[in-house]
ROTOR-287836 format. One line per 2 residues: number of its first residue (from 1); their letters; for each residue x, y, z of C-alpha. Coordinates in nm, 3 decimals, decimal comma, always signed. Each point is the difference from the previous one (the first is absolute). Layout:
NUM> A> X/Y/Z  ...
This chain:
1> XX> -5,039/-1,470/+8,767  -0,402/-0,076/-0,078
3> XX> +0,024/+0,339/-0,234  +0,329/-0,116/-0,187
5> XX> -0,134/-0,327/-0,084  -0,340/+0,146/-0,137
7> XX> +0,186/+0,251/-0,237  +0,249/-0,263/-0,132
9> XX> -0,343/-0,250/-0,106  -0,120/+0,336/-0,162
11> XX> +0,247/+0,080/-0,194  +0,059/-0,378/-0,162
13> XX> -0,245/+0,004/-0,213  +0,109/+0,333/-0,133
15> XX> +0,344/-0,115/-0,018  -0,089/-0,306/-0,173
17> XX> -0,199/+0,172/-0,247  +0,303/+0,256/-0,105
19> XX> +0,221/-0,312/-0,055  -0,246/-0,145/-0,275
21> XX> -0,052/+0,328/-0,159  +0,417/+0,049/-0,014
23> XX> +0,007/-0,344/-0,110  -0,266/+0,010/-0,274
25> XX> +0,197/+0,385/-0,074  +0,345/-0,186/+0,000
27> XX> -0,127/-0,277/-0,273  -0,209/+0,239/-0,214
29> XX> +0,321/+0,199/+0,003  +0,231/-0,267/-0,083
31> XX> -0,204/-0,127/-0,319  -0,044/+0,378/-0,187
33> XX> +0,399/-0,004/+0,089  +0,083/-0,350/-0,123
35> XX> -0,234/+0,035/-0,305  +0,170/+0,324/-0,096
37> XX> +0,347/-0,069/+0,019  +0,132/-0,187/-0,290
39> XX> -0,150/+0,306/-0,232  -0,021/+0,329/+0,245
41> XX> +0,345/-0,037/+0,227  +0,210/-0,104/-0,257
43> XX> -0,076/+0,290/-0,216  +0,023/+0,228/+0,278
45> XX> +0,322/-0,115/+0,154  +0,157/+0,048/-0,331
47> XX> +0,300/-0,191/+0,116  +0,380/+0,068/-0,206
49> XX> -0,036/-0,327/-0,265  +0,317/-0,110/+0,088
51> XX> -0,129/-0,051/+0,360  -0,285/-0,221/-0,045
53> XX> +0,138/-0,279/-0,205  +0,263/-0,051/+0,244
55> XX> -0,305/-0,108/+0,251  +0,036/-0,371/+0,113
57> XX> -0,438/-0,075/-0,113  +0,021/-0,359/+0,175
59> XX> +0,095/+0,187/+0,322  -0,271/+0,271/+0,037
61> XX> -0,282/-0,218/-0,179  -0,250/-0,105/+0,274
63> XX> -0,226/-0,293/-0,077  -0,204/+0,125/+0,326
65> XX> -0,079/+0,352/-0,134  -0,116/-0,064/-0,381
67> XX> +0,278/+0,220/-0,179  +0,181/-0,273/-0,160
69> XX> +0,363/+0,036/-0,225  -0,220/-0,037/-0,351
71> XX> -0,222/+0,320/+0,128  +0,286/+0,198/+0,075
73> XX> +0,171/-0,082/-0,306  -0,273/+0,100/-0,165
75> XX> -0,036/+0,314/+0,117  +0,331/+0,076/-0,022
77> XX> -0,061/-0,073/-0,342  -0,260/+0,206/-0,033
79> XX> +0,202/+0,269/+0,175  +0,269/+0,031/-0,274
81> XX> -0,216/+0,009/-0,263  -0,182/+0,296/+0,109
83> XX> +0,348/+0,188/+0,090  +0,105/-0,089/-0,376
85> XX> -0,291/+0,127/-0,146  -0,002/+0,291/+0,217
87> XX> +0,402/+0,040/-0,098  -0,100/-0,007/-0,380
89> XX> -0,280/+0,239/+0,018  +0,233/+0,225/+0,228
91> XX> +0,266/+0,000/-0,291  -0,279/+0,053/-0,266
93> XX> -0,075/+0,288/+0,202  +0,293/+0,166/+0,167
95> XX> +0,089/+0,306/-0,216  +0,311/+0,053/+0,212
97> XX> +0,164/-0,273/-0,124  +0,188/-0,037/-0,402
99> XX> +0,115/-0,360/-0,164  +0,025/+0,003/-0,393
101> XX> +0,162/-0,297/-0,086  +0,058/+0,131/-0,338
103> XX> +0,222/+0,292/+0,080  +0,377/-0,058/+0,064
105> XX> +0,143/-0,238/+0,238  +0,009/+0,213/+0,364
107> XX> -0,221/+0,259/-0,141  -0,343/-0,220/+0,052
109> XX> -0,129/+0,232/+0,263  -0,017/+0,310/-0,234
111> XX> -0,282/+0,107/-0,225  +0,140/-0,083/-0,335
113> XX> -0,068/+0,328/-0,105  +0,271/+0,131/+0,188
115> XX> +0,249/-0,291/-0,097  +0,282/+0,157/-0,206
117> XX> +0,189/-0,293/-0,107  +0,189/+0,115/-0,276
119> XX> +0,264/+0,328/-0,008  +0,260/+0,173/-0,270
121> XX> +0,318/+0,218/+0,031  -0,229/+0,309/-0,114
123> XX> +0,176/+0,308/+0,195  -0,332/+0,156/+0,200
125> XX> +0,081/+0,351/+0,086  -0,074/+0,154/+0,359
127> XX> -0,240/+0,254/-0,052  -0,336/+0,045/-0,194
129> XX> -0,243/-0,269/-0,123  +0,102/-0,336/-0,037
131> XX> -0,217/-0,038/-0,327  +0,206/+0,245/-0,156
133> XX> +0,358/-0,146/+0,087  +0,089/-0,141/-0,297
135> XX> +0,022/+0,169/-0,358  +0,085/-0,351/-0,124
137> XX> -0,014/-0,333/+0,104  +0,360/-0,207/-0,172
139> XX> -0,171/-0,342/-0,177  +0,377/-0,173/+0,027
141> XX> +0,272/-0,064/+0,260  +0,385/-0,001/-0,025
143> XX> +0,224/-0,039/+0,265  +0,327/-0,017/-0,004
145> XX> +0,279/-0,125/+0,262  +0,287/+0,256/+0,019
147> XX> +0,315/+0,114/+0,148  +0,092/+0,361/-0,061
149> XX> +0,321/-0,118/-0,243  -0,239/-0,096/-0,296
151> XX> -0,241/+0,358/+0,043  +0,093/+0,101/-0,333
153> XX> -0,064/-0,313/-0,147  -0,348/-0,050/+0,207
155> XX> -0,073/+0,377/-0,124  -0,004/-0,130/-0,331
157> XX> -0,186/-0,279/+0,052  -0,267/+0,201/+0,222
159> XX> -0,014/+0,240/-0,301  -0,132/-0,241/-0,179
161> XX> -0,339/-0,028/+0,146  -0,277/+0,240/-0,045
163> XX> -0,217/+0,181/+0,254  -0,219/-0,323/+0,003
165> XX> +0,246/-0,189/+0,241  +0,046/+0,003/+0,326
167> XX> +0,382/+0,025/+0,066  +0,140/-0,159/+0,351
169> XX> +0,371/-0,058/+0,068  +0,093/-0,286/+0,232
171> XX> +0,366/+0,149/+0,178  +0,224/-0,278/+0,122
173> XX> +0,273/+0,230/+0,099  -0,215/+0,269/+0,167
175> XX> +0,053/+0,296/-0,175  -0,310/+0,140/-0,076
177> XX> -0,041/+0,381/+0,043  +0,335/+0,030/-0,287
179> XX> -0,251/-0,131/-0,245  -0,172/+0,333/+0,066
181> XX> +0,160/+0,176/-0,328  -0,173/-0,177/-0,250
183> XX> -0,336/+0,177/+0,018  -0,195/-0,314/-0,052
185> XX> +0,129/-0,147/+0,292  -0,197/+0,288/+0,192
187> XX> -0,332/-0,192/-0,108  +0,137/-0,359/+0,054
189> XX> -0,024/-0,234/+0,283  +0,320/-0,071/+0,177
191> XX> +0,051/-0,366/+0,255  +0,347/-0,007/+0,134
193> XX> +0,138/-0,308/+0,189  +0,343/-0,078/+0,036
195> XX> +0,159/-0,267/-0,263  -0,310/-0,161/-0,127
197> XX> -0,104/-0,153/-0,305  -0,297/+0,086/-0,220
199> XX> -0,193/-0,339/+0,054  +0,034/+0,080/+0,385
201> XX> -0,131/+0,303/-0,040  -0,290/-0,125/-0,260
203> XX> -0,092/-0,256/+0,290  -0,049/+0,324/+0,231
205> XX> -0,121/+0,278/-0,175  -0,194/-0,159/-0,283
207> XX> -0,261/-0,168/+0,115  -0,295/-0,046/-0,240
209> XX> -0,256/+0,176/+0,172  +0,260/+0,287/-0,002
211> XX> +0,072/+0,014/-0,351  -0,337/-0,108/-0,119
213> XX> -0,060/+0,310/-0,173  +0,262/-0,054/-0,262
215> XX> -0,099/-0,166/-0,305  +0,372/-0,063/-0,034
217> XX> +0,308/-0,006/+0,236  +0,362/-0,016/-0,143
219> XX> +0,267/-0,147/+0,285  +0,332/+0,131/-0,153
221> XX> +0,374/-0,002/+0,102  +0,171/+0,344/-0,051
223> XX> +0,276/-0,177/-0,292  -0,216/+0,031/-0,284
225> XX> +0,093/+0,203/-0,322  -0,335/+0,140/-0,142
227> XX> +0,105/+0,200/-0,314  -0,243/-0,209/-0,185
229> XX> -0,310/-0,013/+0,239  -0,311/+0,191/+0,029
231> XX> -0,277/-0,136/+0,233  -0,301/+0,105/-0,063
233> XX> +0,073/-0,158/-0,333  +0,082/-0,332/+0,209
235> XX> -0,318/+0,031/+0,139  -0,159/+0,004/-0,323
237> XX> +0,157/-0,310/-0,114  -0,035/-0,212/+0,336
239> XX> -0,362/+0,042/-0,039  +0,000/-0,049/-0,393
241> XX> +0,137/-0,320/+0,061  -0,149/-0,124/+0,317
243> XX> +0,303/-0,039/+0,206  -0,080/-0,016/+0,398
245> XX> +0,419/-0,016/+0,070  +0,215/+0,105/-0,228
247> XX> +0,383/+0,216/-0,013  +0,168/+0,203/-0,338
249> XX> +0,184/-0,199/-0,186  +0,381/+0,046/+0,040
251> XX> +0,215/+0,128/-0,159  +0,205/-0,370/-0,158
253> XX> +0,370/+0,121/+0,124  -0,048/+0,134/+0,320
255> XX> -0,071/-0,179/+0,314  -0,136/-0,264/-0,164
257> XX> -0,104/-0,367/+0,174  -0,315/-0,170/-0,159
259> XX> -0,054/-0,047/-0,343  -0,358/+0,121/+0,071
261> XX> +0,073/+0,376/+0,078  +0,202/+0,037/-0,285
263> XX> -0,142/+0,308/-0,204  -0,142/-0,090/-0,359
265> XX> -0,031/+0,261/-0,263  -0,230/-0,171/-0,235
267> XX> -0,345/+0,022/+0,268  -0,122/+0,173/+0,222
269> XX> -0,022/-0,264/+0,291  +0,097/-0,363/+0,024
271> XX> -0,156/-0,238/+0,291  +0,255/-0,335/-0,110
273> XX> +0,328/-0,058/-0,110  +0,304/-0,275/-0,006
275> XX> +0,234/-0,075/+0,206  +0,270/-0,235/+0,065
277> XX> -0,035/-0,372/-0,014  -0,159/-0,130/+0,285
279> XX> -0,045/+0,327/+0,153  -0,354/-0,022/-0,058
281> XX> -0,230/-0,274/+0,098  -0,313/+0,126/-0,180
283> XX> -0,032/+0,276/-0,265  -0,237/+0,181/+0,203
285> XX> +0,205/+0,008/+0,315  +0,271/+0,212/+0,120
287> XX> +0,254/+0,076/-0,094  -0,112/-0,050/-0,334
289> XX> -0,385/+0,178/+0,036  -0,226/+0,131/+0,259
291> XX> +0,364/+0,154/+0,136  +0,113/+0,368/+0,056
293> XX> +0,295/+0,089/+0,264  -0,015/+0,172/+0,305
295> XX> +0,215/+0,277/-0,109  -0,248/+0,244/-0,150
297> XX> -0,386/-0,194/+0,026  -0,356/+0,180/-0,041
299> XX> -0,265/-0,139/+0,183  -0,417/-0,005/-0,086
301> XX> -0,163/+0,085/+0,302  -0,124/-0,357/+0,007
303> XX> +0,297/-0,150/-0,060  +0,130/+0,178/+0,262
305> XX> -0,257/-0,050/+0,239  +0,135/-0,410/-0,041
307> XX> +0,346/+0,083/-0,026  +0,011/+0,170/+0,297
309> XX> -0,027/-0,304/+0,203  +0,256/-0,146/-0,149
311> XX> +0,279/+0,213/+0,111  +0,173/-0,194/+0,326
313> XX> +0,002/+0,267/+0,295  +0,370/-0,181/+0,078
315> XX> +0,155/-0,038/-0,354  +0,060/+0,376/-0,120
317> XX> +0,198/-0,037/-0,335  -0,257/-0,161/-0,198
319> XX> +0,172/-0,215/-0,155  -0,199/-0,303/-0,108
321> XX> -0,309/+0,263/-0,014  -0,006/+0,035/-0,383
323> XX> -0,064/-0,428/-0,040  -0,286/+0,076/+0,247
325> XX> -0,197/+0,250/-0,227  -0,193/-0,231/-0,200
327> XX> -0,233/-0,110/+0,339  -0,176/+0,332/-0,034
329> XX> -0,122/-0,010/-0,322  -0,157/-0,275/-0,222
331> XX> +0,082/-0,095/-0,257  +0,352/+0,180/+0,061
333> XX> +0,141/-0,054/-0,324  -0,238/+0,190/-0,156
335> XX> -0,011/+0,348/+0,248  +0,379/-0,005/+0,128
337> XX> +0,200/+0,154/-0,275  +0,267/+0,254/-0,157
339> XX> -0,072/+0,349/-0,106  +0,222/-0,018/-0,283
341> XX> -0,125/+0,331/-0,191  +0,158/+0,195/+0,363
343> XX> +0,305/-0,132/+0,097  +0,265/+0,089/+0,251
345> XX> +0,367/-0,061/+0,081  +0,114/-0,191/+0,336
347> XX> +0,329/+0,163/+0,121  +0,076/-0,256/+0,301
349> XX> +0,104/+0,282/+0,233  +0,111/-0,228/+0,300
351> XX> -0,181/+0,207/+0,291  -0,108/-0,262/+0,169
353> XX> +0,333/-0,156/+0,038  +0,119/+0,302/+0,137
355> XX> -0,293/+0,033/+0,265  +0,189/-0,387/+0,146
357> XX> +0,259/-0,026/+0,280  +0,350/-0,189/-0,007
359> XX> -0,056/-0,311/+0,164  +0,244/-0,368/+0,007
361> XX> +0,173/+0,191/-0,226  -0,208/+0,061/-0,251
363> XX> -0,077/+0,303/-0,168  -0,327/+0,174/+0,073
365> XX> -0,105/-0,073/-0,324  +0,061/-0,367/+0,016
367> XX> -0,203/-0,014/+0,284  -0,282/+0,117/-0,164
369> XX> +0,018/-0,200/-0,283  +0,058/-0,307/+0,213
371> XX> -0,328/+0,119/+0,178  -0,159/+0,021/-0,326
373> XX> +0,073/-0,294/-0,045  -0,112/-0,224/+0,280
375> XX> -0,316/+0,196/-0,046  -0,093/-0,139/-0,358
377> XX> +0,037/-0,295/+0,130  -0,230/+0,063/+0,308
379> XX> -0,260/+0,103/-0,200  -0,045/-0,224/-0,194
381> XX> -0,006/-0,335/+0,286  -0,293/+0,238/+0,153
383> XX> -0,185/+0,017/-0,325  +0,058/-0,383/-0,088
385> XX> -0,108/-0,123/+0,369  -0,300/+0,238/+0,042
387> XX> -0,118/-0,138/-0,312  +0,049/-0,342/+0,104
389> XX> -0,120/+0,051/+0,340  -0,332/+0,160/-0,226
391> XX> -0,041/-0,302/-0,225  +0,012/-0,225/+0,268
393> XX> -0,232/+0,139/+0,244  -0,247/+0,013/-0,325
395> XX> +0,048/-0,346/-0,028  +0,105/+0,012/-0,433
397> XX> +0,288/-0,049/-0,182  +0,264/+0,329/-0,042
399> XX> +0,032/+0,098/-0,358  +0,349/-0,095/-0,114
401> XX> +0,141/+0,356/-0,057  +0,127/+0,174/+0,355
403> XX> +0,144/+0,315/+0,020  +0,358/+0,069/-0,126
């Protein structure tokens, strides 16, 4: 028992001593940790952002321990500022990544070297060098919406456009291959889709950036007489007289509607003309200027590019379209005209009617027309309330003249 007791009074003051040393350890310890954690843990942890705002800062502050809400808040602070900068400098510096904002919408992450926005109806062939595809490249466009009843007619027409244009034939009664024994056909583009109309297939296959290397594109129906039409001559006088949209004058006993496409034979174009009282609201609107029909028009490529966008993907006969021109050019009574000098001859072949079905009954053609109808009238509520709506989001006045 005497031994016990003298090694437990021995070992006390050892003891004693390794408490104080833990102790001072413990505290010297405690202060390098509670002095570096607003600016070293933080940073380390690198906690998910949306975790740490979520933390309830009242709760964990501890008035006791010296880390208050306002130094955590700062360092959190200080925290997301360095991660920013660091994000910046890592998107300054990260090669593996692409965003030009100037290259086409949904093509930002491509080098805009390699950004081919635009295309053509050039035929490529499948062998050889690319660079060497093409022995000419057409300046003009012509299209022309077709059944396989009017091919002698369209051969004509087609005949009358010279190695400079590029020929494609919109089929809305899918015969296509038939088309085969006109040799030019061979080297024209053919789109075939059951009982269509040419501004529903305009809407499809015409975009601008498709056509955009055309300095011209002529939308034709496949009725027209052209005896008296040449048109690379056309050309010549479109750009003589600065017309953007513009249509041969017709010829004044056939298929006639508007005063304004009437063919004169003492000019060579006319941009204006008179119509019946109270037809016109202005001299230099339609129908009496800045007016062509849709029947047979030829586009700039500018005007186009505008026009484009006006064609409703829902309203297919166009009817209505030809009031609409003069928003794509300015001022339209000056570059929307007729080619009087090359005229033509509407024949009013009634395919379209044909391409309708017996409904209520009514003939298939008077369904169409009735369609044709309704649509006109469509077209032109959109146009007058999206200007409206425009005018009074801009906060001004709308000018007094609407569309027609």
């Amino acid at each position: 028992m005497g031994n016990l007791g003298r090694s437990a009074i021995v070992r006390k003051p050892n003891e004693t001593m390794r408490l104080i040393v833990t102790t001072f350890v413990g505290i010297v310890f405690g202060f390098f940790i509670g002095v570096s954690f607003p600016t070293l843990s933080l940073t380390r942890l690198n906690l998910p952002s949306n975790l740490l705002p979520s933390i309830d800062l009242s709760y964990i502050e501890d008035k006791n321990s010296g880390l208050s809400t306002q130094t955590f808040l700062h360092a959190w602070s200080s925290l997301k500022e360095n991660r920013n900068s660091s994000t910046q400098a890592q998107k300054l510096n990260d090669t593996s990544k692409i965003w030009a904002p100037s290259n086409p919408r949904g093509a930002e992450r491509l080098p805009p070297g390699i950004v081919a926005a635009e295309s053509d109806f050039y035929l490529r062939r499948l062998w050889g060098k690319p660079s060497e595809d093409l022995t000419i490249k057409q300046k003009y466009l012509v299209t022309f919406t077709v059944g396989y009843n009017q091919k002698n007619n369209v051969d004509a027409a087609v005949k009358k456009f010279s190695e400079n244009f590029t020929i494609l034939l919109f089929h809305y009664d899918g015969r296509t291959t038939e088309w085969d024994e006109f040799e030019w056909s061979k080297r024209a583009i053919h789109v075939s889709a059951h009982k269509q109309t040419k501004w529903w297939y305009a809407k499809r296959f015409l975009h601008p950036d498709i056509v955009a290397p055309y300095d011209y594109i002529f939308i034709w129906d496949e009725d027209l007489g052209v005896e008296h039409f040449d048109a690379e001559e056309y050309i010549k006088l479109v750009r003589k007289h600065g017309l953007e949209i513009s249509q041969p004058g017709l010829e004044p006993n056939k298929g006639l509607t508007w005063q304004m496409t009437k063919r004169r034979d003492d000019r060579e174009v006319h941009k204006e003309t008179e119509e019946k009282p109270g037809w016109c609201t202005d001299p230099h609107l339609p129908p009496c200027a800045a007016f062509v029909e849709i029947m047979a028009p030829v586009f700039s490529r500018d005007a186009w590019r505008c026009f484009w966008h006006v064609i409703q993907n829902d309203l297919v006969h166009g009817w209505g379209l030809d009031f609409a021109l003069r928003k794509c050019v300015e001022p339209a009574h000056e570059k929307i005209g007729v080619v009087d000098a090359q005229w033509i001859v509407h024949q009013g072949v009634p395919s379209l009617g044909n391409q309708g079905q017996a409904q209520d009954g009514m003939a298939p053609w008077q369904g169409v027309r009735g369609r044709c109808k309704k649509e006109w009238t469509m077209f032109q509520h959109r146009v007058a309330n999206a200007e409206k709506a425009y005018y009074k989001a801009m906060g001004i006045d709308p000018p007094n003249s609407t569309a027609h």
